[in-house]
N, CA, C and O of each residue as an XYZ file, in Angstrom:
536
protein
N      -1.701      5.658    -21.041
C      -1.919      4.218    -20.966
C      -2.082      3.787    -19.502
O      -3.090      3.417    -18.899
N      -0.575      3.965    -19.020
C      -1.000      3.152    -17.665
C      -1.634      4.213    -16.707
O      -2.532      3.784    -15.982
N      -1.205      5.923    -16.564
C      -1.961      6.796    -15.580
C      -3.601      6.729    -15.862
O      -4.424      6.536    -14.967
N      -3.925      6.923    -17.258
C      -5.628      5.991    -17.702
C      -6.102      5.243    -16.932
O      -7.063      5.436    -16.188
N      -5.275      4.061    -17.085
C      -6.043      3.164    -16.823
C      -6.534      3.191    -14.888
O      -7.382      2.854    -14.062
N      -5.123      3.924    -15.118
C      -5.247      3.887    -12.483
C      -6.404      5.386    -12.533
O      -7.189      5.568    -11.602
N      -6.356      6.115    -13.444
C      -7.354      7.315    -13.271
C      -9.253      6.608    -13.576
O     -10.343      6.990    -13.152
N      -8.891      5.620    -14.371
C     -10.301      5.366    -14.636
C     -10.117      4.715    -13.832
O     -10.110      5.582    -12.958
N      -9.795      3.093    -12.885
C     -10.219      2.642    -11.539
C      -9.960      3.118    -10.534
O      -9.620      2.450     -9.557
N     -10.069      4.497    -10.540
C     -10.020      5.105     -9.299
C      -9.186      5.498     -8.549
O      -9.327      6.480     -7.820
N      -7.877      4.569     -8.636
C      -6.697      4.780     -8.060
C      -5.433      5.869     -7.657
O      -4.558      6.023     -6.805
N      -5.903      6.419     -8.722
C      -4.914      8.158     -8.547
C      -5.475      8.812     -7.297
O      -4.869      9.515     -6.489
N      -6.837      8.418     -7.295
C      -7.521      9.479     -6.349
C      -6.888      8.177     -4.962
O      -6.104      8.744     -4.200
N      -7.022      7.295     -4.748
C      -6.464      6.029     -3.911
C      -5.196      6.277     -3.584
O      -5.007      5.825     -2.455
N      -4.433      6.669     -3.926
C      -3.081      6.522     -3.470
C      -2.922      8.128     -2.615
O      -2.505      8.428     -1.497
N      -3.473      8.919     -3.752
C      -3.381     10.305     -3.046
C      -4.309     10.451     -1.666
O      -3.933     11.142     -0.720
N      -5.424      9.799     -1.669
C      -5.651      9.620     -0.151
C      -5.286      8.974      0.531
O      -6.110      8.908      1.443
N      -3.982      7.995      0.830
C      -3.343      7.139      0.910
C      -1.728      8.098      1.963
O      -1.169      8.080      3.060
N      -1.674      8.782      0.635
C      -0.482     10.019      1.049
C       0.396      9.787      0.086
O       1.518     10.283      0.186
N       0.057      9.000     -1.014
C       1.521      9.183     -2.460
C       1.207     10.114     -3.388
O       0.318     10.963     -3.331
N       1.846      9.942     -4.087
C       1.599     11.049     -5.311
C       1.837     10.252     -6.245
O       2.941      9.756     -6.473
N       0.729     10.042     -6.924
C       0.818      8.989     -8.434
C       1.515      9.912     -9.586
O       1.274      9.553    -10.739
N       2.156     10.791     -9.457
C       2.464     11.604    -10.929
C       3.988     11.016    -10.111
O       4.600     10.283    -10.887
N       4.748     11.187     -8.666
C       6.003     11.103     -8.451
C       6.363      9.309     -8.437
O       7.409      8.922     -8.958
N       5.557      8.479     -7.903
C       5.260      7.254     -8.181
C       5.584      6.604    -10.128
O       6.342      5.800    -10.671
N       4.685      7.380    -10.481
C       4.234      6.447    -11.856
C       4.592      7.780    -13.305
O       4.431      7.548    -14.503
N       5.091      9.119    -12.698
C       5.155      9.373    -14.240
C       6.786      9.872    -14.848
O       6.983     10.529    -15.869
N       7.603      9.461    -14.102
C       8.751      9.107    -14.905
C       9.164      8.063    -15.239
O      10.366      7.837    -15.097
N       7.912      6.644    -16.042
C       8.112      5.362    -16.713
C       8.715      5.562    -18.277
O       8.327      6.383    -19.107
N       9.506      4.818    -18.382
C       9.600      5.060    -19.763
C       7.874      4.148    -20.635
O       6.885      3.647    -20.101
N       8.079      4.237    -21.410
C       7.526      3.617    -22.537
C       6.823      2.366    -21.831
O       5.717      2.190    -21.319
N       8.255      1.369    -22.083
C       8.232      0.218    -22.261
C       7.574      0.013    -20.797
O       6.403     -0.366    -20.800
N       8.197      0.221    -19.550
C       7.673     -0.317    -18.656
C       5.978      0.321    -18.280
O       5.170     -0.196    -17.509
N       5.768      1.808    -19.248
C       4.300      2.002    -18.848
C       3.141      0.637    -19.112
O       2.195      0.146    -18.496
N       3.913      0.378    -20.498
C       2.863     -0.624    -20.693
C       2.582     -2.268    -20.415
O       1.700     -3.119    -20.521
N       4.081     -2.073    -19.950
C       3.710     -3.731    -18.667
C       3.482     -2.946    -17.687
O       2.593     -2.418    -18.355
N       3.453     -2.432    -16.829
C       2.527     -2.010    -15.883
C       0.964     -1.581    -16.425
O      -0.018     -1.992    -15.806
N       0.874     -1.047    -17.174
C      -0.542     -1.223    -17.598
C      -1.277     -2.519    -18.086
O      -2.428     -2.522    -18.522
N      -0.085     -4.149    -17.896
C      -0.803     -4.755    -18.621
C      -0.977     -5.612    -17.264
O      -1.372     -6.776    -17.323
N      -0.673     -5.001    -16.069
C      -0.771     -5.655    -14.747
C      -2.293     -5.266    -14.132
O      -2.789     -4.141    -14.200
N      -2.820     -6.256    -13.619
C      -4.621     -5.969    -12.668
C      -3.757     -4.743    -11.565
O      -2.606     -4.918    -11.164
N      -4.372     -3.869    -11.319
C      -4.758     -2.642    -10.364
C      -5.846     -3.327     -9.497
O      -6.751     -4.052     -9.910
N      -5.511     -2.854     -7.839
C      -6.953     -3.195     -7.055
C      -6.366     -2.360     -6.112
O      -5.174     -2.126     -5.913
N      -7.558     -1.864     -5.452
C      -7.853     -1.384     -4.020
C      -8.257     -2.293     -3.610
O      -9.170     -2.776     -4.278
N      -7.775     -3.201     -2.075
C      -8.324     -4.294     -1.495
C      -8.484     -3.921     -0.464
O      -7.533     -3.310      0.022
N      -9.796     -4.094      0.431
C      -9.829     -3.800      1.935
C      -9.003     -3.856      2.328
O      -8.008     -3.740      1.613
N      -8.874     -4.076      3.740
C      -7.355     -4.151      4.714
C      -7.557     -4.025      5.974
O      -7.171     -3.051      6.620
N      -8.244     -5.095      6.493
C      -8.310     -4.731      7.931
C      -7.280     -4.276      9.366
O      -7.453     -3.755     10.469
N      -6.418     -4.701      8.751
C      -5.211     -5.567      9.719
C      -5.195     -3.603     10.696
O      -5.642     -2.561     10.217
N      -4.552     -3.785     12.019
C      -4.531     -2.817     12.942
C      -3.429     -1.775     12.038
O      -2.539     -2.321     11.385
N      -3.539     -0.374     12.045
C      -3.054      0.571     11.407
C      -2.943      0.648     10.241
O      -2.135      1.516      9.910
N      -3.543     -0.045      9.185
C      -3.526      0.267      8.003
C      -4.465      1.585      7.795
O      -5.357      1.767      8.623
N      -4.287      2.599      6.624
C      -4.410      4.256      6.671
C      -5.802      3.207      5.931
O      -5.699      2.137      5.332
N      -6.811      3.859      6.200
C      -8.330      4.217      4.741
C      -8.207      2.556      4.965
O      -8.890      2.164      4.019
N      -7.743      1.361      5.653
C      -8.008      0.382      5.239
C      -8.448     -0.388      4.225
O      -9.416     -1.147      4.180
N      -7.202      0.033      2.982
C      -6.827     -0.950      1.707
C      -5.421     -0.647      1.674
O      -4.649      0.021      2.363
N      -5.315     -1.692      0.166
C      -4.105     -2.003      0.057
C      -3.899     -1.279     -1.368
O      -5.002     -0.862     -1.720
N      -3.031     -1.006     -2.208
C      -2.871     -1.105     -3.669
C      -2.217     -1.928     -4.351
O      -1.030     -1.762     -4.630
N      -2.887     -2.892     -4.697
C      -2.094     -4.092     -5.469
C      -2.092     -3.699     -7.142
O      -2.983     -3.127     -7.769
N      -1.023     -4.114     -7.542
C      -0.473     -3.999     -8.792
C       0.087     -5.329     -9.173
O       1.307     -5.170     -9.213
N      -0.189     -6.475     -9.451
C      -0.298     -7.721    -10.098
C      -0.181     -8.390    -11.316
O      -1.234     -8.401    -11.953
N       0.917     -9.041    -11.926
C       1.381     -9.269    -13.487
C       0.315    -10.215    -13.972
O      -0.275    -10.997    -13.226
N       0.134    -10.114    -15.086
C      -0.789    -10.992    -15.946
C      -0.126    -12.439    -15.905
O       1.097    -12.480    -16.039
N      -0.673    -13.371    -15.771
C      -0.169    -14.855    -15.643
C       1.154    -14.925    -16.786
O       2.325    -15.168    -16.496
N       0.696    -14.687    -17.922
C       2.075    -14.876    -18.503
C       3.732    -13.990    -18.002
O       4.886    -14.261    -18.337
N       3.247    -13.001    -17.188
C       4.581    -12.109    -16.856
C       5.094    -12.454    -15.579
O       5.997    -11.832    -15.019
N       4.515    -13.447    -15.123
C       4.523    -13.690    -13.440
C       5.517    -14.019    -13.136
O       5.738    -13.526    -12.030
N       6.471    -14.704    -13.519
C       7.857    -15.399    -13.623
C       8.471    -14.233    -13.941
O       8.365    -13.492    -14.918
N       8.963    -14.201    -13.204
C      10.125    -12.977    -12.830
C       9.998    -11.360    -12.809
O      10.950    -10.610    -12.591
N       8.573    -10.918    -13.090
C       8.087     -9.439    -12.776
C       7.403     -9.526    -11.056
O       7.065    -10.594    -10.546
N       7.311     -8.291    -10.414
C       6.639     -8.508     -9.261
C       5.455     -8.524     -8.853
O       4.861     -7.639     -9.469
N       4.818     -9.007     -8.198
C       3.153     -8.349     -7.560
C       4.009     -7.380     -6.806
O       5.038     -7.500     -6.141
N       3.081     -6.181     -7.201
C       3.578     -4.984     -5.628
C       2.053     -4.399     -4.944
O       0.883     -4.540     -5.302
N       2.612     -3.785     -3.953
C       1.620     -3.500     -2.938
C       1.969     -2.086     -2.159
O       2.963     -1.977     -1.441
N       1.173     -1.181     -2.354
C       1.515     -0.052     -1.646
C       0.616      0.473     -0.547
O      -0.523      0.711     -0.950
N       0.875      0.771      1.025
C      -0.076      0.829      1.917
C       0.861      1.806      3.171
O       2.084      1.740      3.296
N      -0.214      2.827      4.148
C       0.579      2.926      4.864
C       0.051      2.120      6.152
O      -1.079      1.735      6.450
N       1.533      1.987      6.930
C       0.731      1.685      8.382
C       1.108      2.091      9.425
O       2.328      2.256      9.457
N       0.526      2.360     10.417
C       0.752      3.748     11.574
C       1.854      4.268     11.113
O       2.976      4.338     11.614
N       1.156      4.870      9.437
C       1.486      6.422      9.048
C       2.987      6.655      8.774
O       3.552      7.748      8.767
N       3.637      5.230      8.509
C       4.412      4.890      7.472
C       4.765      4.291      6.023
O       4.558      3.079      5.988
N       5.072      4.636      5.252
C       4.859      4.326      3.874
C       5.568      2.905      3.775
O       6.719      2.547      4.027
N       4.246      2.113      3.232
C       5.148      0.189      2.802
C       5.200      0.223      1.045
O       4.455      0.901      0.337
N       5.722     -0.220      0.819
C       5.963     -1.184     -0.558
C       6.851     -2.310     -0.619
O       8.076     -2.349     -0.500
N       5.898     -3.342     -0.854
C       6.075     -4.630     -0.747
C       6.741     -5.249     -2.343
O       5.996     -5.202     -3.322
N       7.641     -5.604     -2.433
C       7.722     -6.395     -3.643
C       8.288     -7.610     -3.733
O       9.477     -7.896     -3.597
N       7.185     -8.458     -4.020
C       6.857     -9.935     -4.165
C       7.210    -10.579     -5.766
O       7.003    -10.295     -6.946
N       7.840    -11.567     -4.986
C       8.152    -12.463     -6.352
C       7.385    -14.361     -6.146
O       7.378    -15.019     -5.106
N       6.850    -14.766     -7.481
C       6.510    -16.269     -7.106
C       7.945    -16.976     -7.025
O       7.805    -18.075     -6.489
N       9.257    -16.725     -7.369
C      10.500    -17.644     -6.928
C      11.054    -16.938     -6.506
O      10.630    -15.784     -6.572
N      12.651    -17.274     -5.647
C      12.928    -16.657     -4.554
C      14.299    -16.043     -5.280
O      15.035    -16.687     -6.027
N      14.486    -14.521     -4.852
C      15.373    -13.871     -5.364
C      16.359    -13.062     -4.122
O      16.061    -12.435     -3.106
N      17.297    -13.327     -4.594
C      18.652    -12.949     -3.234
C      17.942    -11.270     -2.982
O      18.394    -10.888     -1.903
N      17.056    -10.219     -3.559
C      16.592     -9.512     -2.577
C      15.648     -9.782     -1.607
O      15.361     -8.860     -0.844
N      15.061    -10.941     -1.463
C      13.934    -11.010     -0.824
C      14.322    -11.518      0.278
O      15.218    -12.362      0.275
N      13.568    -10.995      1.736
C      13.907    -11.745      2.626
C      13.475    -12.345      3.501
O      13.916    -13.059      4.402
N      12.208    -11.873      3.047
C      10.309    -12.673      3.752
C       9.965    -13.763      2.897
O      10.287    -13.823      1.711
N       9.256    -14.688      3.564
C       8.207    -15.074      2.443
C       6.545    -15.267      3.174
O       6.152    -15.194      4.338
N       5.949    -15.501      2.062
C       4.413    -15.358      2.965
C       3.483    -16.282      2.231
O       3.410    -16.076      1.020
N       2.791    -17.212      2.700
C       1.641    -17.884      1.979
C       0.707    -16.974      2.057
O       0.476    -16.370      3.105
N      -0.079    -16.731      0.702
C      -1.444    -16.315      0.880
C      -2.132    -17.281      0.486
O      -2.047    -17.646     -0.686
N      -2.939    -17.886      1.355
C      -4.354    -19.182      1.263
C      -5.236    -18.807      0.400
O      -5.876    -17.776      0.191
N      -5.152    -19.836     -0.064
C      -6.824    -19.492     -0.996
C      -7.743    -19.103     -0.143
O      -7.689    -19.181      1.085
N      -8.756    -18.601     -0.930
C     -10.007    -18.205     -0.288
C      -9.409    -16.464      0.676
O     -10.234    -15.809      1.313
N      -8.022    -16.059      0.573
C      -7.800    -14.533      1.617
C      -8.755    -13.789      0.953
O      -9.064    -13.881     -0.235
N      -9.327    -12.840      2.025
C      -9.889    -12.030      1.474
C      -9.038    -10.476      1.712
O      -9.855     -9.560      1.617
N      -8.072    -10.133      1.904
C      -7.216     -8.855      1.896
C      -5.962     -8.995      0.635
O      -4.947     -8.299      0.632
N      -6.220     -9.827     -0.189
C      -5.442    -10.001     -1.414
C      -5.814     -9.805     -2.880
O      -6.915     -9.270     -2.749
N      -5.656     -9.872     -3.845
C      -6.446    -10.011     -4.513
C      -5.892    -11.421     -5.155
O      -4.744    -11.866     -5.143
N      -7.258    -12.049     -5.796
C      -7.944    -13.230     -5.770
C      -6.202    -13.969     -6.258
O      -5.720    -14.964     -5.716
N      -5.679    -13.340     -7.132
C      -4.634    -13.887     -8.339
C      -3.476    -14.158     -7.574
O      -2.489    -14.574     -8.181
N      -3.429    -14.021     -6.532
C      -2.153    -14.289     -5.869
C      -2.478    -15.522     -5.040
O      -1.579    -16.363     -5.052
N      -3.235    -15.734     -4.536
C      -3.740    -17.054     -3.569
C      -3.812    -18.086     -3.913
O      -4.230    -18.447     -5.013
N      -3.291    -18.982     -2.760
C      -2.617    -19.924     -3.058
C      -1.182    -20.695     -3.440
O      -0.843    -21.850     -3.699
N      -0.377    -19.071     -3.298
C       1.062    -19.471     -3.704
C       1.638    -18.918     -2.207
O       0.997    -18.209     -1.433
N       3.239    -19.511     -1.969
C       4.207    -18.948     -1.936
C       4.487    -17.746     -1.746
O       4.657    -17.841     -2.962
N       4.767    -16.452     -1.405
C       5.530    -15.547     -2.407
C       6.480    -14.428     -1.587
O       6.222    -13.498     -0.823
N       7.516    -14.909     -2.054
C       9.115    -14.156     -1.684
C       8.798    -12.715     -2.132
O       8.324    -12.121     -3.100
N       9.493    -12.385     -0.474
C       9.802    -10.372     -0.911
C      10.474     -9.561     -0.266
O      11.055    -10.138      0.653
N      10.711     -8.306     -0.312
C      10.954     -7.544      0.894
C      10.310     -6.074      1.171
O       9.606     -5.719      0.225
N      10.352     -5.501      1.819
C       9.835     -3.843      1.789
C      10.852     -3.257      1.466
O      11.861     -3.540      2.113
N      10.912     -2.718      0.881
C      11.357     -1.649     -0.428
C      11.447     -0.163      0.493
O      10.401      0.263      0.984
N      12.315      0.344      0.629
C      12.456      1.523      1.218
C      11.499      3.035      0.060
O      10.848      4.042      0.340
N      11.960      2.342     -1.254
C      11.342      3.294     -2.524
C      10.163      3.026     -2.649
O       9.647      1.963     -2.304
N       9.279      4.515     -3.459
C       8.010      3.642     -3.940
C       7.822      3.516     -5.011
O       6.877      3.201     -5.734
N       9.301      3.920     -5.153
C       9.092      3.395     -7.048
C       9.042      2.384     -7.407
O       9.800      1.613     -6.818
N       7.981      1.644     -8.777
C       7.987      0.379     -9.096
C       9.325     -0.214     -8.949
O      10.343      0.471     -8.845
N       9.308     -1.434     -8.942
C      10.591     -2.245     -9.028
C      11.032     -2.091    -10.042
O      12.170     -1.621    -10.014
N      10.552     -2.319    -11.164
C      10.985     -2.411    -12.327
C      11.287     -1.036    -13.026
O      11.572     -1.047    -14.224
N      11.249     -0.140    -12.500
C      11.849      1.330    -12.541
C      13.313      1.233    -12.127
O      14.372      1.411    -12.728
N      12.983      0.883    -10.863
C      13.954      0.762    -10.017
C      15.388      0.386    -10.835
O      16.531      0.845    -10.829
N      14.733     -0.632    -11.497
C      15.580     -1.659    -12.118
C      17.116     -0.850    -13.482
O      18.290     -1.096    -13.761
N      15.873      0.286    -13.960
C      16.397      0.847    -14.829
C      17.499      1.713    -14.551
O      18.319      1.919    -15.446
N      17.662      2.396    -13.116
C      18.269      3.451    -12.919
C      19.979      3.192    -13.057
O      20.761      4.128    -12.893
C-alpha cells in the first residue's frame, strides 16, 4: 500500500539518493498506520535553500480531513546531516519552532501554504506516528 504508492512516485529511489533507507524508514508500520500514511500526498519539492543534498525536500502531508492532529513531515539532508521536521497546524508541547509558509511558496508543497505551522526536528526518522506507537 503505502511502499507502492512511494515506489510508483518515485520516492524510494528519492530518499535513497537522499541517504535513507525507505525499507528502515517505512517498513516496520503496522497496518493501521501504513494506510494513513498512504492516505497522505508524497512530494519531492525542489529546495533551493544553501546545503540542501539533490536539492528537494520529501514531504509527506495529511489529507485535509486528518490534518488536526496528524503531522506534515519532511525529510531532507543539509550539509550532510539528516532533518526530519514534524509539523503540526496547532501547537503541541513538543514543538518548539513555528514557521509561516505564504501562499504562493514555492519549496512547499501547495497544501500547506498559508498556515501557521508548529514543530520541531526530530532526532528519528521514523514517522511520528510510529514513533508514537513504541
Amino acid at each position: 500500500m503505502l511502499k507502492e504508492k512511494l515506489e510508483n512516485a518515485g520516492l524510494v529511489k528519492a530518499l535513497e539518493e537522499l541517504g535513507y533507507s525507505c525499507e528502515t524508514i517505512f517498513g516496520n508500520l503496522t497496518p493501521e498506520l501504513e494506510q494513513i500514511y498512504a492516505s497522505y500526498s508524497w512530494q519531492k519539492v525542489p529546495c533551493m535553500q544553501d546545503g540542501i543534498r539533490a536539492n528537494y525536500v520529501i514531504h509527506a502531508v495529511p489529507p485535509e480531513g486528518l490534518i488536526a492532529g496528524n503531522p506534515w513531515e519532511e525529510w531532507f539532508f543539509k550539509f550532510d546531516e539528516p532533518h526530519h521536521h514534524v509539523l503540526f497546524k496547532e501547537q503541541k508541547s513538543c514543538c518548539t519552532k513555528e514557521v509561516l509558509i505564504p501562499e504562493g511558496d514555492k519549496e512547499h508543497p501547495k497544501e500547506v501554504a498559508g498556515r501557521v505551522w508548529y514543530y520541531y526536528e526530530d532526532t528519528d526518522s521514523l514517522p511520528y506516528l510510529a514513533q508514537q506507537e513504541r
